[in-house]
Residue, then its C-alpha position, 0 to 999 in steps of 0.5 A: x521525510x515520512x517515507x520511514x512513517x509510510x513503509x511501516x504503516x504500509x507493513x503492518x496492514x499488510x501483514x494483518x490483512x495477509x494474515x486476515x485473507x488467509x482466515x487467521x482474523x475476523x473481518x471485523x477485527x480487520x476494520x481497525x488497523x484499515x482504518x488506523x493506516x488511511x487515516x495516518x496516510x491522510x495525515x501524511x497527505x495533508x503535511x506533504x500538500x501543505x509543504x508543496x512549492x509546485x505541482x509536482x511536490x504533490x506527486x508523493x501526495x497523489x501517490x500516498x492518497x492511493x494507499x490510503x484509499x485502499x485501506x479506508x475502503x477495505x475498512x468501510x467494506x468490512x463494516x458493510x459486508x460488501x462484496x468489494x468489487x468496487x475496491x477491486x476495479x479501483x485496485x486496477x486502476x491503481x496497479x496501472x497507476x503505480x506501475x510507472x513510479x517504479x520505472x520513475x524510481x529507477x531511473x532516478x535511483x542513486x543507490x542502493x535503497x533507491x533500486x529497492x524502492x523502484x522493486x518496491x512500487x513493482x511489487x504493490x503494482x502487482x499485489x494491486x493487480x491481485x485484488x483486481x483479479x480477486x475481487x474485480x473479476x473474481x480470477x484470482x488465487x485469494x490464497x496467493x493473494x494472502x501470501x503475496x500480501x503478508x510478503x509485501x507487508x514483511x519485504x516492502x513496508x515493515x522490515x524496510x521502514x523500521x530500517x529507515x525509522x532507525x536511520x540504517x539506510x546510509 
């Protein structure tokens, strides 16, 4: 019911945060739309659980919470100046979580929109791992990272949830 809701909060951070990594906003302007996006996703979150007939109703809860997470704590590092390796470990474990909902999505995919949705989780797996590289084991390519994320806000989040909000998906 909120994926529309989800993808295009999930596409414009994305996007601003690419656009941001790539040194086209400054880090105090970032904290806003962050903050805006974690707490949407926590809205979200607590309509999902208060819905919730059985435990595994809860696993898009679980696996909205990481996102809001993540954009709640790039928010709060950028308005402590923080070096983010806190961000970049739970990144990693985060990129390991999610990894599995693709193949989940997959092998339950009835559709076209589905087999999208699975290359979906592949990819913001991936873009988690990225942070994990950057900011974790500083390894990692920021500018890369940049593209990879304004891509992932643009294929994964903005252009696809507009869809869906617009009711395109059939």
């Amino acid at each position: 019911m909120f994926l529309g809701l989800s993808l295009l909060v999930v596409g414009v951070v994305l996007c601003l945060n690419g656009v941001w990594q790539a040194g086209r906003i400054q880090d105090r302007e970032i904290i806003l739309i962050n903050a805006v996006a974690a707490l949407v996703f926590f809205a979200i979150i607590l309509l999902i659980a208060l819905d919730a007939r059985q435990p595994a109703d809860l696993l898009d809860a679980g696996m909205t919470l990481l996102f809001g997470t993540t954009y709640l704590w790039v928010a709060y590092n950028r308005a402590v100046s923080s070096s983010g390796e806190g961000l970049g470990w739970f990144n990693g474990f985060v990129a390991l979580t999610a990894a599995p909902m693709a193949l989940r999505v997959l092998a339950q995919a009835e559709g076209l929109f589905d087999v999208w949705l699975a290359a979906c989780w592949a990819a913001w797996s991936g873009l988690w791992f990225l942070y994990f590289l950057n900011l974790a084991l500083r390894r990692g390519n920021p500018r890369l990272t940049a593209m990879a994320t304004l891509l992932c806000g643009i294929f994964t989040g903005w252009l696809p949830g507009l869809v869906v909000l617009h009711g395109l998906t059939g």
